[in-house]
C-alpha positions as CSV (number, residue, x, y, z in Angstrom):
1,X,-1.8,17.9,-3.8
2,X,1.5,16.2,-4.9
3,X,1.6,14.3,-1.1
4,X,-1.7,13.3,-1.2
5,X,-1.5,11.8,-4.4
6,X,1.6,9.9,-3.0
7,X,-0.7,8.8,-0.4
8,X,-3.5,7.9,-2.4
9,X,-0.6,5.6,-4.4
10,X,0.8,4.4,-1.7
11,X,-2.0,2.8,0.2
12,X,-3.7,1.6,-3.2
13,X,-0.4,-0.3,-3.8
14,X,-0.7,-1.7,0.3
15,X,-4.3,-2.3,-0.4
16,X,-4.0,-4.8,-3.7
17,X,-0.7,-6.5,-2.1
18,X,-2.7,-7.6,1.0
19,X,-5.6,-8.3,-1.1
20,X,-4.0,-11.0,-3.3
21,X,-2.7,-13.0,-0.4
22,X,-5.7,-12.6,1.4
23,X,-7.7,-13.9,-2.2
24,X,-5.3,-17.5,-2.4
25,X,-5.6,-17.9,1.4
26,X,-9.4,-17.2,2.1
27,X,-10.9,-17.2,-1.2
28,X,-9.3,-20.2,-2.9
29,X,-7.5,-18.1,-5.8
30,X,-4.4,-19.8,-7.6
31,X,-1.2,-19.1,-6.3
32,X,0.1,-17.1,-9.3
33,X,-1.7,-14.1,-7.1
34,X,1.2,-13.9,-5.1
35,X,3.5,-12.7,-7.6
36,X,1.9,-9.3,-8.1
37,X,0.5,-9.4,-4.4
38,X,4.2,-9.2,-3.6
39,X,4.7,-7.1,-6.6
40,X,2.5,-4.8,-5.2
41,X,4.0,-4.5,-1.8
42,X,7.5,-3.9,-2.9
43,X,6.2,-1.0,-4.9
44,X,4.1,-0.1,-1.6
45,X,7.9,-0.4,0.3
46,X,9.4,1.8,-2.5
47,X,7.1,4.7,-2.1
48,X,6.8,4.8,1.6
49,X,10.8,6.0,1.2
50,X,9.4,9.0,-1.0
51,X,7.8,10.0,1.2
52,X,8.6,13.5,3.4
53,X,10.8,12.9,6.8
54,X,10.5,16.3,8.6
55,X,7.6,15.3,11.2
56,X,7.2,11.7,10.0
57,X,5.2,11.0,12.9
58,X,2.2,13.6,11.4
59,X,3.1,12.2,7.9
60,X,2.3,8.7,9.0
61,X,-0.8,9.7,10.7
62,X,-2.3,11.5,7.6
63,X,-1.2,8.3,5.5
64,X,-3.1,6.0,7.6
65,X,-6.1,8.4,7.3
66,X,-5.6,8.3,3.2
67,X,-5.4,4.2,3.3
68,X,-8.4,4.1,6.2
69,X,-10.8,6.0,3.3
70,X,-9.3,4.2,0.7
């Protein structure tokens, strides 16, 4: 329960940092949206270090199923 949590943190955290550059690119939004955008993806670069490294291969893959139903 404690990893998927992490994983559930983890791609929420990818998931707004893209968003806010994709929002001042494509939707016209101020610029100020980059500071927690990157905010957002340093703390997204923070966790991805906590998380478990025996069989990171299988950890990544459940990750990327966590962010894909996110």
């Amino acid at each position: 329960m404690k990893t998927f949590l992490l994983f559930a943190i983890t791609a929420l955290a990818e998931i707004v940092g893209c968003f806010a550059a994709y929002a001042v690119l494509r939707q016209g939004k101020q610029v100020l949206w980059l500071l927690p955008g990157a905010a957002s993806l340093v703390l997204f670069a923070w966790l991805l270090t906590l998380h478990p490294t025996e069989g990171a291969g299988r950890i990544y893959a459940a990750y990327g199923g966590v962010y894909i139903a996110a």
